[in-house]
Jmol script that loads the backbone (N, CA, C; Angstrom):
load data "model"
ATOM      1  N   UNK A   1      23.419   7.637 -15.936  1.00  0.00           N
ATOM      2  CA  UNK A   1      24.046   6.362 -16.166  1.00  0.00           C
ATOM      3  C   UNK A   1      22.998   5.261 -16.083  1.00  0.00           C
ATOM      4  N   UNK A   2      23.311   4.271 -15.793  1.00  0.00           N
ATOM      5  CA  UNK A   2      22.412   2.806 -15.868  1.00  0.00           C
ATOM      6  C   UNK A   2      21.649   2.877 -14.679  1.00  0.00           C
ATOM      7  N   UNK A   3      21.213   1.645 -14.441  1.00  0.00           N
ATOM      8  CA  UNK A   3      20.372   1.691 -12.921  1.00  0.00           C
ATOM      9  C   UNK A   3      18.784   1.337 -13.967  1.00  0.00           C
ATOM     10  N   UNK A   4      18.032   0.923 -12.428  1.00  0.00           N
ATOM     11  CA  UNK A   4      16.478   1.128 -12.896  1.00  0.00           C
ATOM     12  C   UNK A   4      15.815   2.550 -12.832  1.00  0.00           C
ATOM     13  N   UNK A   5      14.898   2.705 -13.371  1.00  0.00           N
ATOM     14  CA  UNK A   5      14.241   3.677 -13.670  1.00  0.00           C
ATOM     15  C   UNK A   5      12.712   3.697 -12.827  1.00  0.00           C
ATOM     16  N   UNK A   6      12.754   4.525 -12.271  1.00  0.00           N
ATOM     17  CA  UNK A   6      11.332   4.282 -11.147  1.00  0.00           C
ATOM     18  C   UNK A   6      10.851   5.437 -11.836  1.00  0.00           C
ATOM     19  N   UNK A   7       9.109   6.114 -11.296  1.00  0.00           N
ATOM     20  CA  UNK A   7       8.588   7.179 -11.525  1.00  0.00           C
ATOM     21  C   UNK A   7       8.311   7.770 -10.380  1.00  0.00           C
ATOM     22  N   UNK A   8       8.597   9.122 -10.172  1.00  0.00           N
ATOM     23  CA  UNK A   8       7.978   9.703  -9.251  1.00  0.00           C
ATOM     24  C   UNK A   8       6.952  10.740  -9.530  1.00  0.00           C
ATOM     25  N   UNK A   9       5.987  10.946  -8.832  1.00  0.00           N
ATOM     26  CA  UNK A   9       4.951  11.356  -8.241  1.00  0.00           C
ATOM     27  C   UNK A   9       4.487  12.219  -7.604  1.00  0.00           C
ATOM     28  N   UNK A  10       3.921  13.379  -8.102  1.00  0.00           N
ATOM     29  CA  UNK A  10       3.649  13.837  -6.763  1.00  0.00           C
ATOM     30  C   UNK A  10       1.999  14.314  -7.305  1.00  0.00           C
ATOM     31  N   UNK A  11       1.541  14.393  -5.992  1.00  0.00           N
ATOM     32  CA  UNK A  11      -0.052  14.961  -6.426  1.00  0.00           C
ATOM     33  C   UNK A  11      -0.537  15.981  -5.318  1.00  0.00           C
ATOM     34  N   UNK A  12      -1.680  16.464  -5.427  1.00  0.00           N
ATOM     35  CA  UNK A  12      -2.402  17.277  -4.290  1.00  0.00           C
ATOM     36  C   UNK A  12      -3.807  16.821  -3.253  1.00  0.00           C
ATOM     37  N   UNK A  13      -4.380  16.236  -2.302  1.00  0.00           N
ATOM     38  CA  UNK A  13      -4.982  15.758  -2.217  1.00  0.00           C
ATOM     39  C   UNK A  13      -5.039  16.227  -0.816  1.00  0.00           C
ATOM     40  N   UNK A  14      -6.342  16.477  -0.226  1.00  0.00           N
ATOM     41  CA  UNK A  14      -7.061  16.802   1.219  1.00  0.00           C
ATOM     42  C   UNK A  14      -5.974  18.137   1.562  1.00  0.00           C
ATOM     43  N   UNK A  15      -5.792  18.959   0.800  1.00  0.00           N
ATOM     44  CA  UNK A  15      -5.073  20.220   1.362  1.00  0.00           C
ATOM     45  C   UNK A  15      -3.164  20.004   1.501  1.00  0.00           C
ATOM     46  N   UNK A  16      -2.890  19.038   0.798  1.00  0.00           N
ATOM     47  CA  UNK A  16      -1.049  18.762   0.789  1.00  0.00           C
ATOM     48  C   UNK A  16      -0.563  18.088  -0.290  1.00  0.00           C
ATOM     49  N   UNK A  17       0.284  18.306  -0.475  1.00  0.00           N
ATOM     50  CA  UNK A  17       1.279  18.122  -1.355  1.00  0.00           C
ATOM     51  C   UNK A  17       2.409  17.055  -1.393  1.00  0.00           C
ATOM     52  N   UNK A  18       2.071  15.694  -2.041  1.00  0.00           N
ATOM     53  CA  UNK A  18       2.697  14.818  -1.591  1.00  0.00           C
ATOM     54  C   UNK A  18       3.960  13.967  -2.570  1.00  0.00           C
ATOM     55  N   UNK A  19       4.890  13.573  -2.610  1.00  0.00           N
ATOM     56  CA  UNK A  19       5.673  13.264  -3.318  1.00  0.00           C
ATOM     57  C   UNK A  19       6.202  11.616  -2.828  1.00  0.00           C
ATOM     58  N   UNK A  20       5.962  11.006  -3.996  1.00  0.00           N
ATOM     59  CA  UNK A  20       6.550   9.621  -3.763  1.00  0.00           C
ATOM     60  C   UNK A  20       6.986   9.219  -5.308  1.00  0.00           C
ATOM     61  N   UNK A  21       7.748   7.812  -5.107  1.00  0.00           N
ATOM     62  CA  UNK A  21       8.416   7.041  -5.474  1.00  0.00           C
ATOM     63  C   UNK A  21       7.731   5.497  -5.565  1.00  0.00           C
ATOM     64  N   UNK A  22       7.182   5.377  -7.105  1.00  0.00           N
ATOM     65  CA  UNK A  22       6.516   4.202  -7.446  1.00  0.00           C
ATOM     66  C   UNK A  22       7.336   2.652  -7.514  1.00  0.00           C
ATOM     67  N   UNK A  23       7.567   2.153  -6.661  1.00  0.00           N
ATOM     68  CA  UNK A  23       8.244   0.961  -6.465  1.00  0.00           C
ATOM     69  C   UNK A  23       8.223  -0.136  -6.755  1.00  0.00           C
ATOM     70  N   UNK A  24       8.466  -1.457  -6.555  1.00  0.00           N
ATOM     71  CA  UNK A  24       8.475  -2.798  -6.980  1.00  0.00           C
ATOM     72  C   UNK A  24       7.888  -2.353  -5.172  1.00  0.00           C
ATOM     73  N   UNK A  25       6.549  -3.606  -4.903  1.00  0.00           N
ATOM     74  CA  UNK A  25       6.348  -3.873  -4.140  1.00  0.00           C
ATOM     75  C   UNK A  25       5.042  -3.514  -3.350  1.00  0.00           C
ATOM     76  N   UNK A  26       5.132  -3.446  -1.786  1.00  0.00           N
ATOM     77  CA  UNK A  26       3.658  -3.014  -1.695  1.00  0.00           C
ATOM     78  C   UNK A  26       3.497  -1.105  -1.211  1.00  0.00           C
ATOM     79  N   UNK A  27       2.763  -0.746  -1.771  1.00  0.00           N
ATOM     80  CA  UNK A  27       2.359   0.635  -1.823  1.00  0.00           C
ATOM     81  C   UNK A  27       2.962   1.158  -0.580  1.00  0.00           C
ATOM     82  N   UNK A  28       2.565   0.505   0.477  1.00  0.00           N
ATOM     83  CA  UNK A  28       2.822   1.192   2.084  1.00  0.00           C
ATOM     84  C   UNK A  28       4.421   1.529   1.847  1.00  0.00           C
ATOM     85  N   UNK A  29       5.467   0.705   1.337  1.00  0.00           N
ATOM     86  CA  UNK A  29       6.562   1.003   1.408  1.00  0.00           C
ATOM     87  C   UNK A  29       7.372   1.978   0.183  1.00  0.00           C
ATOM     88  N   UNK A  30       6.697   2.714  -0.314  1.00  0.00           N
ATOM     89  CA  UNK A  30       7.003   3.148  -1.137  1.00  0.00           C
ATOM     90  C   UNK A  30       7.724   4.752  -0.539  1.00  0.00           C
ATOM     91  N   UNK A  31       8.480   5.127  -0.827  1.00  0.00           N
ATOM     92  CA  UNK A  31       9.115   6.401  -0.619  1.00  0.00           C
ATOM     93  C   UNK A  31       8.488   7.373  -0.116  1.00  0.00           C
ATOM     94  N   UNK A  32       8.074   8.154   0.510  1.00  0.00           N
ATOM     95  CA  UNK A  32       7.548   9.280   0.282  1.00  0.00           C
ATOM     96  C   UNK A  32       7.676  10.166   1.123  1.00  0.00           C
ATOM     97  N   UNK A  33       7.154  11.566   0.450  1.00  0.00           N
ATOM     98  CA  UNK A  33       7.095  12.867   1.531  1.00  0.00           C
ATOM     99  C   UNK A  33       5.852  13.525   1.671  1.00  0.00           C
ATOM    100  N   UNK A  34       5.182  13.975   2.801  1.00  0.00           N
ATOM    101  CA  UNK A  34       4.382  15.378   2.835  1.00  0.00           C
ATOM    102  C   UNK A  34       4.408  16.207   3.165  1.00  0.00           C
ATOM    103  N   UNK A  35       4.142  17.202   2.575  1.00  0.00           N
ATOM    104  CA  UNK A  35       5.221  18.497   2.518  1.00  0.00           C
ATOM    105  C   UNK A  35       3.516  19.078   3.214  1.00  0.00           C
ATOM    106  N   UNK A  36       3.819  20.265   4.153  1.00  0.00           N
ATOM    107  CA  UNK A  36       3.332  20.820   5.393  1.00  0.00           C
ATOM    108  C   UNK A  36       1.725  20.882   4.095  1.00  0.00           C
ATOM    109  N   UNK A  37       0.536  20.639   5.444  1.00  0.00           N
ATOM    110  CA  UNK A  37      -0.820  20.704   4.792  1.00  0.00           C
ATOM    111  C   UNK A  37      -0.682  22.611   4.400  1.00  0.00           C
ATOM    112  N   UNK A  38      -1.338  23.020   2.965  1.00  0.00           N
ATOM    113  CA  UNK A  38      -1.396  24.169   2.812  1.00  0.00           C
ATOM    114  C   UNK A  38      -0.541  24.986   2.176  1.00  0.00           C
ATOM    115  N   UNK A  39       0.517  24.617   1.944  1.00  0.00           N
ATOM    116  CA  UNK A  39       1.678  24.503   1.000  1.00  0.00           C
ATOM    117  C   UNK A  39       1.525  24.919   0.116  1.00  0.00           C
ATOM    118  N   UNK A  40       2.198  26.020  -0.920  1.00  0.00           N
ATOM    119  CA  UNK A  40       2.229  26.157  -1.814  1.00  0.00           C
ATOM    120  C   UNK A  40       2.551  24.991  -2.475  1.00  0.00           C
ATOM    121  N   UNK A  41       2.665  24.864  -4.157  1.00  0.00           N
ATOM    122  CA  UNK A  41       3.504  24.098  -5.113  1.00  0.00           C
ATOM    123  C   UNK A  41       4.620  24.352  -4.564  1.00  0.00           C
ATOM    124  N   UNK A  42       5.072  23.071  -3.908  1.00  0.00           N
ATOM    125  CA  UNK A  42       6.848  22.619  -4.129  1.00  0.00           C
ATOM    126  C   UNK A  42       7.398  23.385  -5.279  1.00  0.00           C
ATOM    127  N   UNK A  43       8.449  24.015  -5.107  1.00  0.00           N
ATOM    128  CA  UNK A  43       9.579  24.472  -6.145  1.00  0.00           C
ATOM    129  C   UNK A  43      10.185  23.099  -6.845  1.00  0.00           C
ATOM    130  N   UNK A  44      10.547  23.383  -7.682  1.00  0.00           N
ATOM    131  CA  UNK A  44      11.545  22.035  -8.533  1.00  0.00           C
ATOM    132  C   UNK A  44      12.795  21.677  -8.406  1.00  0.00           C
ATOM    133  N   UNK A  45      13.378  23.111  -7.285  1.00  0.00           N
ATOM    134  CA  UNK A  45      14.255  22.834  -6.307  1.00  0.00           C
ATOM    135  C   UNK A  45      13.990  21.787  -5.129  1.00  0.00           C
ATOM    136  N   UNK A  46      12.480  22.142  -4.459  1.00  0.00           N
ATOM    137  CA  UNK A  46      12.315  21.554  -3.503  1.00  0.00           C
ATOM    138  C   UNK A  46      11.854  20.373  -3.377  1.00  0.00           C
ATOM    139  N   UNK A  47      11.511  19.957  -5.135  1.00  0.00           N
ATOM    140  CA  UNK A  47      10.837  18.688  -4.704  1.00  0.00           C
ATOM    141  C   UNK A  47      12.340  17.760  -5.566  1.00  0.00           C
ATOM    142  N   UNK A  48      13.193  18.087  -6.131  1.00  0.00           N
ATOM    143  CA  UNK A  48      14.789  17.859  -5.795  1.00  0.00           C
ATOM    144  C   UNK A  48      15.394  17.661  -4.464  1.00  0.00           C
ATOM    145  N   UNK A  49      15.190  18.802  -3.998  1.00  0.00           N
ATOM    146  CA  UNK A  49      15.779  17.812  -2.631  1.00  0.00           C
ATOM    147  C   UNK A  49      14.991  16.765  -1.882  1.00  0.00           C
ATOM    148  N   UNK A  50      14.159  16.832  -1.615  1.00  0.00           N
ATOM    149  CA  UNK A  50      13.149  15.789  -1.823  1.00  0.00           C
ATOM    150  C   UNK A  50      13.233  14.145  -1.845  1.00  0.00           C
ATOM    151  N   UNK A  51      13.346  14.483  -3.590  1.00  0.00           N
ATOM    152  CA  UNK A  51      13.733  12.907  -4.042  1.00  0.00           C
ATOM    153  C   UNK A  51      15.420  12.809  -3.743  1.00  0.00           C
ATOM    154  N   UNK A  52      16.160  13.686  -3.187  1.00  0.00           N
ATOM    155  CA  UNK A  52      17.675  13.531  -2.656  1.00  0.00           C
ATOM    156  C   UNK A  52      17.269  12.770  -1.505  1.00  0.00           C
ATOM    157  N   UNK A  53      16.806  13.537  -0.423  1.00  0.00           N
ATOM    158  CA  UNK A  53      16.702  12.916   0.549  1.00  0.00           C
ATOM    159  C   UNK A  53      15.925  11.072   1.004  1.00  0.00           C
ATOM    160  N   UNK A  54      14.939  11.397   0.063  1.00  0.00           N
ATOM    161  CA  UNK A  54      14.651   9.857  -0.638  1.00  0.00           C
ATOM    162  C   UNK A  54      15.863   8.601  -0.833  1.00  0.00           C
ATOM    163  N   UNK A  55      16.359   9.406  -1.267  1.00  0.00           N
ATOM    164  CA  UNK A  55      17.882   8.520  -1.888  1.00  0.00           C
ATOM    165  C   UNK A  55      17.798   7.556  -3.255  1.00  0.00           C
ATOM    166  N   UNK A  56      16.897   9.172  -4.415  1.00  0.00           N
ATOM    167  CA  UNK A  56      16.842   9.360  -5.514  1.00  0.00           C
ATOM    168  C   UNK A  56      17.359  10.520  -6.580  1.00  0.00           C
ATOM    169  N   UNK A  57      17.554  10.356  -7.755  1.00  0.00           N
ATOM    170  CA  UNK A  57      18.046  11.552  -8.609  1.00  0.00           C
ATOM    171  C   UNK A  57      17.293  11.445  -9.698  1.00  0.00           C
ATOM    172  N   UNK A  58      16.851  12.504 -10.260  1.00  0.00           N
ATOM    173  CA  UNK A  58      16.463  12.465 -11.855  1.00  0.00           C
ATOM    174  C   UNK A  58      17.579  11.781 -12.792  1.00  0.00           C
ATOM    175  N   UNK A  59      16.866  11.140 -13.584  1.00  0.00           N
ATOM    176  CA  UNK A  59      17.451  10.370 -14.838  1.00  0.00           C
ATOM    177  C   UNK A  59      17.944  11.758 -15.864  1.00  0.00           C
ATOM    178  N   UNK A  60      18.731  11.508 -16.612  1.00  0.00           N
ATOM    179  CA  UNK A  60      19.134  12.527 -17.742  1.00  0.00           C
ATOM    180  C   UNK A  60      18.199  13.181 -18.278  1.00  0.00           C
ATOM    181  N   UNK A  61      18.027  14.246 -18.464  1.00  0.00           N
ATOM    182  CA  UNK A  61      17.006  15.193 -19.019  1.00  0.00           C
ATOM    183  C   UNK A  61      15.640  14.985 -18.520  1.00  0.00           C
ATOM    184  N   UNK A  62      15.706  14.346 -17.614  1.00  0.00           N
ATOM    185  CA  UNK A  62      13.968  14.286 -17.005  1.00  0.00           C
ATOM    186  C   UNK A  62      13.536  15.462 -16.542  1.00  0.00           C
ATOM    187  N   UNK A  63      11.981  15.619 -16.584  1.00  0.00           N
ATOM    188  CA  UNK A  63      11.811  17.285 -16.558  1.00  0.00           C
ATOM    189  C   UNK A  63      10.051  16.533 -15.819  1.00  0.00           C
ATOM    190  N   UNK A  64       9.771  17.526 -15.066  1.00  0.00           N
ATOM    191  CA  UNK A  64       8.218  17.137 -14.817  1.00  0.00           C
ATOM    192  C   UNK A  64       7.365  17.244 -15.445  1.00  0.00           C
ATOM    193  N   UNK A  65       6.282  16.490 -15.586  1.00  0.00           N
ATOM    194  CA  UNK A  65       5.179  16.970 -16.505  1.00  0.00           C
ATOM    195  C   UNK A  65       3.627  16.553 -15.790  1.00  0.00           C
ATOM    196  N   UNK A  66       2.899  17.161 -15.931  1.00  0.00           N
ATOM    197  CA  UNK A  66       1.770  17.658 -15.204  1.00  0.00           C
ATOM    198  C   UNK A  66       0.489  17.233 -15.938  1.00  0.00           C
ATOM    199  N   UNK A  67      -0.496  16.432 -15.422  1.00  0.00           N
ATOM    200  CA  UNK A  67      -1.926  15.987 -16.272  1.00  0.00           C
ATOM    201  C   UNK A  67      -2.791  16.227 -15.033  1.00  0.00           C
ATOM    202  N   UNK A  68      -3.809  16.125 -15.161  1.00  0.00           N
ATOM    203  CA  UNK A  68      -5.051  16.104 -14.297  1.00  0.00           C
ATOM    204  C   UNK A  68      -6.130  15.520 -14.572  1.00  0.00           C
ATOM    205  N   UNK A  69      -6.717  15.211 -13.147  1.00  0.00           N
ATOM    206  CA  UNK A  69      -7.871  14.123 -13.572  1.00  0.00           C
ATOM    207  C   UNK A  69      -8.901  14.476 -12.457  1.00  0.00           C
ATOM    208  N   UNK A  70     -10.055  13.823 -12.224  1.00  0.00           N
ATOM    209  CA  UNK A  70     -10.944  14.508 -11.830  1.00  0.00           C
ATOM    210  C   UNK A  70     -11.390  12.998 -10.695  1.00  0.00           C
ATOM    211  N   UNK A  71     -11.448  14.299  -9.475  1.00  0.00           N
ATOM    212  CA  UNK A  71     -11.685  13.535  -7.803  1.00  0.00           C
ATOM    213  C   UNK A  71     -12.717  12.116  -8.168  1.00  0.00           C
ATOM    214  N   UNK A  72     -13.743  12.641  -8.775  1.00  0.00           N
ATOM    215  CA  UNK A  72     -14.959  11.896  -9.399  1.00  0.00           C
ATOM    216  C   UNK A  72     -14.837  11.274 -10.958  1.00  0.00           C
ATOM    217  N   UNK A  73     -14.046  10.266 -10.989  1.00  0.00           N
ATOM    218  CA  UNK A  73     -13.666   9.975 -12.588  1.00  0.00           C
ATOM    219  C   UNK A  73     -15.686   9.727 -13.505  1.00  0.00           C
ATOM    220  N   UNK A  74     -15.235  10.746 -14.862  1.00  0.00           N
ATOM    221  CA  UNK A  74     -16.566  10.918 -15.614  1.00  0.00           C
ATOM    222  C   UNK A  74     -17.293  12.329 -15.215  1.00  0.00           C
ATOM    223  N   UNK A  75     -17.174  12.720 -14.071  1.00  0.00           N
ATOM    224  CA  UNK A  75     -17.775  13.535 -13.709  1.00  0.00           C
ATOM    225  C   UNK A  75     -17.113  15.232 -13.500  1.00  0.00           C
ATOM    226  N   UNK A  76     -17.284  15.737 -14.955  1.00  0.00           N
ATOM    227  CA  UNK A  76     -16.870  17.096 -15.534  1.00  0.00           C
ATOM    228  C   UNK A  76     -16.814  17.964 -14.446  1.00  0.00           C
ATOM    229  N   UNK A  77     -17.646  18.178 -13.635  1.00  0.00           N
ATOM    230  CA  UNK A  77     -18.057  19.208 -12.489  1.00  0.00           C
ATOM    231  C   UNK A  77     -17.360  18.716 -11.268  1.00  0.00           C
ATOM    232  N   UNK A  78     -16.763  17.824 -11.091  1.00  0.00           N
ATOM    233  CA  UNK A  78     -15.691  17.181  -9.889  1.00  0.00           C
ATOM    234  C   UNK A  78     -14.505  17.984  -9.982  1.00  0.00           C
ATOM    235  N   UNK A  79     -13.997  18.798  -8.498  1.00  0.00           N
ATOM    236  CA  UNK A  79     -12.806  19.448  -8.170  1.00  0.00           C
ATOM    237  C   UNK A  79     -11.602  18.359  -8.897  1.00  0.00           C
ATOM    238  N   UNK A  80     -10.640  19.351  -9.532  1.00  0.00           N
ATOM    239  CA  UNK A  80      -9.166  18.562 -10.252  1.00  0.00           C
ATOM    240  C   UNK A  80      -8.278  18.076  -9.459  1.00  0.00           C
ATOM    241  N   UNK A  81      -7.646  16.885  -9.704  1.00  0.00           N
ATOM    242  CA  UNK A  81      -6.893  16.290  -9.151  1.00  0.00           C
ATOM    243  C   UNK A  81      -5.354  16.557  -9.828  1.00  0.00           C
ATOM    244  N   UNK A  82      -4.352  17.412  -9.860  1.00  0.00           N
ATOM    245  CA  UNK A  82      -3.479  17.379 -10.125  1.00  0.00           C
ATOM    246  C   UNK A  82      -2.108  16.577 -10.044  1.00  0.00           C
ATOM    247  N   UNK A  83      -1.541  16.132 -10.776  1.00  0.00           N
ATOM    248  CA  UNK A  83      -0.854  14.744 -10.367  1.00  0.00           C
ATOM    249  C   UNK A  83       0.277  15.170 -11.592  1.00  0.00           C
ATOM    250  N   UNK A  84       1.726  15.129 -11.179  1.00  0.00           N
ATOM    251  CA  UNK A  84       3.146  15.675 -11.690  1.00  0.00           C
ATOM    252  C   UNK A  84       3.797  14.334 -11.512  1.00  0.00           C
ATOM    253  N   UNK A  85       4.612  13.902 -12.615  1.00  0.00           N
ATOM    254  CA  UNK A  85       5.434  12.856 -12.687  1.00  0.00           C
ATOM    255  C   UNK A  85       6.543  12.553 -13.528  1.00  0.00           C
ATOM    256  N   UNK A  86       8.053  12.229 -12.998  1.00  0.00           N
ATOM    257  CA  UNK A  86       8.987  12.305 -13.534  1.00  0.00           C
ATOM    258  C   UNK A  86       9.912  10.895 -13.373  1.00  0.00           C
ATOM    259  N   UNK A  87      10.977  10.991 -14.152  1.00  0.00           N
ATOM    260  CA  UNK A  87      11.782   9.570 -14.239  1.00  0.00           C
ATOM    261  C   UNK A  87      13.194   9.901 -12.921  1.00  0.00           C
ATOM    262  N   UNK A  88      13.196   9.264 -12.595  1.00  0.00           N
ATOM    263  CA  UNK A  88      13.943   8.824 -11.098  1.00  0.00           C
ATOM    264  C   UNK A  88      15.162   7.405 -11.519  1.00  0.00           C
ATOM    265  N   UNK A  89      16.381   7.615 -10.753  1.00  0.00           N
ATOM    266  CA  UNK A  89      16.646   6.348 -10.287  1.00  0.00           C
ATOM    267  C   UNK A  89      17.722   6.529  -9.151  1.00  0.00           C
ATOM    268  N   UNK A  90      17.838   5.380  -8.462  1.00  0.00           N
ATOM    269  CA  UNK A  90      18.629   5.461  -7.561  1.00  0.00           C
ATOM    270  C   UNK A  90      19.822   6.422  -7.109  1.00  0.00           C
ATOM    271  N   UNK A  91      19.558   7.499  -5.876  1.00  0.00           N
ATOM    272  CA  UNK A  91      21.105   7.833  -6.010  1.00  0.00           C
ATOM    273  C   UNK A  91      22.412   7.282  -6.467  1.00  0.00           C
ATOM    274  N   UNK A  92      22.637   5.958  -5.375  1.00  0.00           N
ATOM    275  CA  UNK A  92      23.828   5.387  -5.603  1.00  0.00           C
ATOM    276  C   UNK A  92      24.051   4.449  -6.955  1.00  0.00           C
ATOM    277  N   UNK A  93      22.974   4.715  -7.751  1.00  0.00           N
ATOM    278  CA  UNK A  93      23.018   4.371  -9.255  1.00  0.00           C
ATOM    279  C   UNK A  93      22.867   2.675  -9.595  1.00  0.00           C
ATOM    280  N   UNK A  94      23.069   2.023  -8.323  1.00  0.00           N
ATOM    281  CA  UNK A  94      22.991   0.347  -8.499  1.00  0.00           C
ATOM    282  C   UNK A  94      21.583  -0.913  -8.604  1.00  0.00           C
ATOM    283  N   UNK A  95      20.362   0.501  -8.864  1.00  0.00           N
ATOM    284  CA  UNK A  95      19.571  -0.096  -9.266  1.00  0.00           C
ATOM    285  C   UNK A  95      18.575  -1.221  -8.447  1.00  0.00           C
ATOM    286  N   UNK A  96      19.571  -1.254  -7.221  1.00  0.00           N
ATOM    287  CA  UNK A  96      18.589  -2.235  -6.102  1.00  0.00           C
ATOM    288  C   UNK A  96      17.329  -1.957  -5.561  1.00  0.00           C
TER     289      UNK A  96
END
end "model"
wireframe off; spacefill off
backbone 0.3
color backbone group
């Protein structure tokens, strides 16, 4: 249904797996989870409940999609930074 449309996030960084919610505002307050250092990949179940517990839902047909970029931007031989991101909006749908 209606509502705003946020993006969520998740990436891998110093050994965990982290999932947030890109907001209006300042970074510190932005949503988020870290899921135990060492972690496999979150399931798409788990990073669903997740953004539930957030007190978010995927938008209609939103599906994750996955790019990567490198720890050292330019620099080919720099360990990958994996970074997954999908369309979100409010559970209670009112967009606040």
């Amino acid at each position: 249904m209606g509502g705003v449309t946020y993006t969520a996030l998740m990436s891998f960084r110093d050994g965990r797996w982290n999932l947030f919610v890109a907001s209006p505002g300042l970074v510190s307050r932005w949503p988020v989870h870290g899921f135990p250092r060492g972690a496999a990949l979150p399931t798409a179940a788990e990073r669903s409940r997740v953004l539930n517990a957030l007190g978010f839902v995927f938008t209609d047909g939103a599906g994750w999609g996955w790019e990567e970029d490198a720890e050292v931007p330019g620099d080919d031989t720099s360990p990958v930074r994996l970074i997954a991101s999908t369309a979100v909006r409010q559970a209670d749908g009112d967009g606040r």
